[in-house]
C-alpha positions as CSV (number, residue, x, y, z in Angstrom):
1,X,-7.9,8.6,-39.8
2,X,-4.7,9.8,-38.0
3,X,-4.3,8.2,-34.7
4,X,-4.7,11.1,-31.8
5,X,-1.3,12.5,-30.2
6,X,0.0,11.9,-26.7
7,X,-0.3,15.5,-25.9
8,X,-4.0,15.9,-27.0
9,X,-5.1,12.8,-25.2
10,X,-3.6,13.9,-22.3
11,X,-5.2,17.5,-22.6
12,X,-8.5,15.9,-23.3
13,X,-8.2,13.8,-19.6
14,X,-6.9,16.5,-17.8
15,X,-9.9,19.1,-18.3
16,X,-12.3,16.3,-18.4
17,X,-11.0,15.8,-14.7
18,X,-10.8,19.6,-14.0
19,X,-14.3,19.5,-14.9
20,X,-15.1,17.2,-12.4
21,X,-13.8,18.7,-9.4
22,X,-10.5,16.5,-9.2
23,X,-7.8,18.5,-7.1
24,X,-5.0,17.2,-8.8
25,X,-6.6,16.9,-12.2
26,X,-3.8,17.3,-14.8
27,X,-1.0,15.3,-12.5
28,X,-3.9,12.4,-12.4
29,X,-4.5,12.2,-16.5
30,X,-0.5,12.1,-16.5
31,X,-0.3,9.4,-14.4
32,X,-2.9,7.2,-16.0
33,X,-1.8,7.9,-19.6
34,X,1.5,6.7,-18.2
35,X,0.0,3.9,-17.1
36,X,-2.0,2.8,-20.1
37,X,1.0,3.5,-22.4
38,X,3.5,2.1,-20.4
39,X,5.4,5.4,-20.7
40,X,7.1,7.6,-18.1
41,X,6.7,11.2,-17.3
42,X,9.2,12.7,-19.8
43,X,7.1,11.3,-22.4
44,X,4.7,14.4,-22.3
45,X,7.4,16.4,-22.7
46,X,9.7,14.9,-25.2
47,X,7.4,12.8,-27.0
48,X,3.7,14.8,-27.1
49,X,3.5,14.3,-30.6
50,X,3.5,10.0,-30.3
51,X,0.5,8.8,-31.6
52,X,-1.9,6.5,-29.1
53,X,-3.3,3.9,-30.4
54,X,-7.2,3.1,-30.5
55,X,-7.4,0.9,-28.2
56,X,-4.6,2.9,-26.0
57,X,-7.5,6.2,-25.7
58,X,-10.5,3.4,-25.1
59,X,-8.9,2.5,-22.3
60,X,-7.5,5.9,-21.0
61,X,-11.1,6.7,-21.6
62,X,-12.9,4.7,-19.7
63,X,-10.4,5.1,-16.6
64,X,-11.0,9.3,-16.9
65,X,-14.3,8.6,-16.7
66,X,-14.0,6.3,-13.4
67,X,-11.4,8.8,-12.0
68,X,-14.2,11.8,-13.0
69,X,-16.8,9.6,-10.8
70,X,-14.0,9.6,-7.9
71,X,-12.6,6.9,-7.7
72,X,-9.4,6.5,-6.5
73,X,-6.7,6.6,-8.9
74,X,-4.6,4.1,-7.2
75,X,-7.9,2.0,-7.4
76,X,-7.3,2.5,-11.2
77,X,-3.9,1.3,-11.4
78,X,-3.8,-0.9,-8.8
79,X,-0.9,0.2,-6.8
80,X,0.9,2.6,-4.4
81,X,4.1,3.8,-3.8
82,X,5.4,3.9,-0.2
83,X,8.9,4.1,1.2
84,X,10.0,3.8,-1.9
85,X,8.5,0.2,-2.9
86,X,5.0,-0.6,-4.9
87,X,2.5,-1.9,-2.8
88,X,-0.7,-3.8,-4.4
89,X,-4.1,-2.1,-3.4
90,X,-7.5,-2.0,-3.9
91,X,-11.1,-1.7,-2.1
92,X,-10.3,-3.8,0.8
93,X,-7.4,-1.6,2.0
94,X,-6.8,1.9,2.9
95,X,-4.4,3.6,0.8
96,X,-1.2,4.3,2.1
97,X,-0.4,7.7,2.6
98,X,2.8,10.1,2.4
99,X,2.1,10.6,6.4
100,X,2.6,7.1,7.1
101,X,5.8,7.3,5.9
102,X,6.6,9.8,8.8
103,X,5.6,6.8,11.3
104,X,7.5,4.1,9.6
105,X,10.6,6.8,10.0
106,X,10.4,7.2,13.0
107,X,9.8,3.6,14.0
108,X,13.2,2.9,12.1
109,X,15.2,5.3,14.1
110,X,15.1,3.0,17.4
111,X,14.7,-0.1,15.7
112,X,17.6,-2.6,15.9
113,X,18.8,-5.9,13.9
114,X,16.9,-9.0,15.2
115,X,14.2,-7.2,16.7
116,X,10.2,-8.3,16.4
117,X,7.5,-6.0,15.3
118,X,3.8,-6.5,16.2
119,X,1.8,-4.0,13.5
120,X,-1.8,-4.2,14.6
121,X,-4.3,-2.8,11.7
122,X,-1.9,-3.7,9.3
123,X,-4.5,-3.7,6.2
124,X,-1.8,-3.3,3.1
125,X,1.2,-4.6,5.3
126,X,2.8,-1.7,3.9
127,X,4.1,-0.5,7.8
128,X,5.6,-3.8,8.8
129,X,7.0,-4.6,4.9
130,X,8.7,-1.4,4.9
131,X,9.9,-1.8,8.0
132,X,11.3,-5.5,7.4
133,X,12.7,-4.7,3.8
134,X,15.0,-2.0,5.5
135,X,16.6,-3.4,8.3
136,X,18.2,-6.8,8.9
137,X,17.1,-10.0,10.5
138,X,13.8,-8.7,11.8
139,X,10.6,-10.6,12.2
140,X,7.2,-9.1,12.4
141,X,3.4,-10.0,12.9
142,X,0.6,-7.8,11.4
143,X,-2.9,-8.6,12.4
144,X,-6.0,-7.3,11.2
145,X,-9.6,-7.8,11.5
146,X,-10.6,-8.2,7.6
147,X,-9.5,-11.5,5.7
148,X,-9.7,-9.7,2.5
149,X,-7.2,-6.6,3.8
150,X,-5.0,-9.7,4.6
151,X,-4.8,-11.2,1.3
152,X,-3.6,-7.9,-0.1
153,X,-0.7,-7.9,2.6
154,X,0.2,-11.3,1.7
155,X,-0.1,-10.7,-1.7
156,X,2.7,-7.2,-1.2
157,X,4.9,-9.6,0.8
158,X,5.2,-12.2,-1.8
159,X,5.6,-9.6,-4.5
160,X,8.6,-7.8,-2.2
161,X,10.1,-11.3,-1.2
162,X,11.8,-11.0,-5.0
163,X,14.1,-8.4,-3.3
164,X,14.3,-10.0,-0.1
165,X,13.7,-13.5,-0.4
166,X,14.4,-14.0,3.5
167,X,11.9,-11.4,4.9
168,X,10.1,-12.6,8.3
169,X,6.4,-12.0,8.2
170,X,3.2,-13.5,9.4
171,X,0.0,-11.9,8.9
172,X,-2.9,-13.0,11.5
173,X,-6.6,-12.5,11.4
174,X,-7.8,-11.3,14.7
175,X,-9.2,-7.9,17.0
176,X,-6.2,-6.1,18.0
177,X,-4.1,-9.1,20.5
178,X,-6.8,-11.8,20.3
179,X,-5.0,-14.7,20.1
180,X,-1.7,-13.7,20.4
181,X,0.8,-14.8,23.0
182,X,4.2,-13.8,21.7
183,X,6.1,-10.5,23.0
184,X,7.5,-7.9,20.7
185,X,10.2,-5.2,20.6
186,X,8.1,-2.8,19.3
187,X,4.2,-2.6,18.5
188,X,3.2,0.0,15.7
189,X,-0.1,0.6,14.7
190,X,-1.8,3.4,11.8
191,X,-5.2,2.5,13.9
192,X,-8.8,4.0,12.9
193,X,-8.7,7.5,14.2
194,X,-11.7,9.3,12.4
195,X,-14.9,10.6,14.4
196,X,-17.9,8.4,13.4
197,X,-19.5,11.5,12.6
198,X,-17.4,12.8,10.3
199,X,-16.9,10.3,8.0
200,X,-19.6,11.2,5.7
201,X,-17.8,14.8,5.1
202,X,-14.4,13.0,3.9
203,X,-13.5,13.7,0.5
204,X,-15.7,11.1,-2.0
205,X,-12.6,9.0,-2.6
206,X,-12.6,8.0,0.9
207,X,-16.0,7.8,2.3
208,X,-17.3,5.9,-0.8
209,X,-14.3,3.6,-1.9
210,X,-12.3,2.7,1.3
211,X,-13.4,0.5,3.9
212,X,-15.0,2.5,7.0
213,X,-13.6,0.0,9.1
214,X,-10.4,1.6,8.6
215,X,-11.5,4.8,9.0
216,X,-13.9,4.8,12.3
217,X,-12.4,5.8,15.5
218,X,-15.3,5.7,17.2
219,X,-17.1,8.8,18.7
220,X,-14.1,10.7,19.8
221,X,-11.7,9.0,17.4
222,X,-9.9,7.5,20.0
223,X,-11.4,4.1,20.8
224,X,-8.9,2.2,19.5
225,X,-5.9,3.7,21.0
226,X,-7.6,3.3,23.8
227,X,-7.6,-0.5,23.4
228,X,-4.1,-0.8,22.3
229,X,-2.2,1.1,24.5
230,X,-4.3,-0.4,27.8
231,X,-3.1,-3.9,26.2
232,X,-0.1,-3.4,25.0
233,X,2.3,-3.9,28.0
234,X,1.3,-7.9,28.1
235,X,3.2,-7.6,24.6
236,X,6.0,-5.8,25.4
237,X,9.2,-6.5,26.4
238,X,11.1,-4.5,28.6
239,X,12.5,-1.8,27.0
240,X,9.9,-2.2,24.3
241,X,8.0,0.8,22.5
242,X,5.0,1.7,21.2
243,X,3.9,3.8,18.1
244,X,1.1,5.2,17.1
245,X,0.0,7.2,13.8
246,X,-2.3,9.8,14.8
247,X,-4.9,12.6,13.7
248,X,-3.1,16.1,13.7
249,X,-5.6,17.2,16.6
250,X,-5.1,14.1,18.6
251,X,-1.3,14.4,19.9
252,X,-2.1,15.5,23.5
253,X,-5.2,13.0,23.8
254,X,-2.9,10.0,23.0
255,X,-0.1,10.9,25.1
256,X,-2.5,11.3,28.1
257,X,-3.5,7.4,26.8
258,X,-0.2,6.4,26.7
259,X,0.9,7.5,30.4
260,X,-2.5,6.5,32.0
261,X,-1.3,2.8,30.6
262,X,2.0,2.8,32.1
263,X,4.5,4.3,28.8
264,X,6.8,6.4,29.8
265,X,9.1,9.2,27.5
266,X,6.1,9.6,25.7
267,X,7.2,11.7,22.7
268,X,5.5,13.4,20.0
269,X,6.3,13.5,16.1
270,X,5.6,16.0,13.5
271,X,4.7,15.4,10.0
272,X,6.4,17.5,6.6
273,X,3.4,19.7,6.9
274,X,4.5,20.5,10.3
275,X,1.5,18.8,11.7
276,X,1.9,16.5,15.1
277,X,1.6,13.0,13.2
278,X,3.4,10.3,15.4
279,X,3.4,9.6,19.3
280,X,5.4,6.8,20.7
281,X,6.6,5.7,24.1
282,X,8.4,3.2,26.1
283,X,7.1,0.1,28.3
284,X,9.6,-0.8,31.5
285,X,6.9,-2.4,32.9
């Protein structure tokens, strides 16, 4: 029997994932054909008539179905792009998002060479690796409260250490600055920010596969910026800034968190959706 083509496999996934109520349904069975072929996206287009092998549409098959269930495609594959570099993921970690990328930007515009980083929630590392990858002679700590998110950070710096074989990093299991009693340049955090009560309305691919310890806020979302910025100026030198990622809705709350401490030129950041994203401010003590 003749094997099936790379276009009719591909058809087959993307309306069994339109059936199922998956936004992005045909981009998703691209990506994951891609993945199980080892092919690239102008394979669809220039090459729909290769034949995929048996065991090829197994395993397409049985990831459809898992993506059809919701979960995560990056859970599927494995990895995430971010800033431009592949980051390993999976359960333990939150996903990295295309927002983050706004905080990591922003970050970089006032960071300087020789300067140390304190990411607190770091989960994948991906904040504090991108950050270290693109400037020079930097050092950083990420900390986080789950040894499992930890090995997957350690894991992403070892696999980016091929490129930069003389990237700084430490990562540190602990609650926020338990334990800590070095002083940073700049402290950067993606904390928790989601009401406790609205977690069970998130999207299935985040309530049921990501770990809610990376998701709850608290009651008001705001617990742990709270925590951070009333702890932070211990761990800053003079001069020194702190940046938060935030919820689109929680730009004027933070900032009000952020003076009450003691920051001052506390500025907010929008995202590419126009959406207030980043706030960030300095420490003089």
């Amino acid at each position: 029997m003749k094997e099936p083509t790379y276009r009719d496999v591909y058809d087959e996934g993307a309306a069994r994932l339109g059936e199922a109520g998956i936004e992005e349904a045909e981009l998703d069975a691209r990506l994951l054909l891609e993945f199980v072929c080892g092919t690239d996206r102008n394979t669809l287009l220039a090459h729909g008539e290769r034949e995929v092998s048996e065991e090829e549409y197994g395993r397409y098959s049985g990831f459809i179905e898992r993506r059809a269930a919701h979960v995560p495609l990056q859970h599927l594959t494995g990895e995430q792009d971010f800033m431009g570099l592949t980051f390993l993921v999976n359960k333990d970690v939150l996903v990295p998002r295309q927002d983050t990328e706004v905080l990591v930007e922003e970050v970089m515009k006032h960071l300087h060479d020789g300067m140390r980083i304190l990411d607190l929630c770091t989960g994948t590392g991906c904040v504090l690796l991108s950050l270290l990858h693109y400037s020079n002679d930097c050092e950083g700590v990420g900390v986080d409260l789950s040894e499992r998110a930890l090995a997957v950070a350690r894991e992403n710096q070892e696999r980016l250490r091929s490129d930069r074989p003389e990237m700084k990093a430490r990562f540190l299991e602990g609650d926020l600055f338990a334990g800590l009693e070095e002083r940073f340049d700049m402290i950067v955090s993606n904390p928790p920010y989601i009401k406790t009560d609205v977690i069970d309305t998130l999207m299935p691919e985040v309530r049921e596969h990501e770990p809610v310890m990376a998701l709850d806020g608290g009651a008001d979302g705001l617990v742990f910026y709270r925590r951070i910025a009333g702890d932070a100026g211990a761990y800053l030198n003079g001069g020194g800034m702190l940046f938060f990622e935030i919820g689109c809705e929680q730009a004027e709350d933070v900032r009000s968190i952020m003076e009450a401490a003691g920051f001052r030129e506390v500025e907010v950041v929008k995202d590419f959706a126009g959406l207030d994203r980043v706030v960030y401010g300095s420490w003089f003590g």
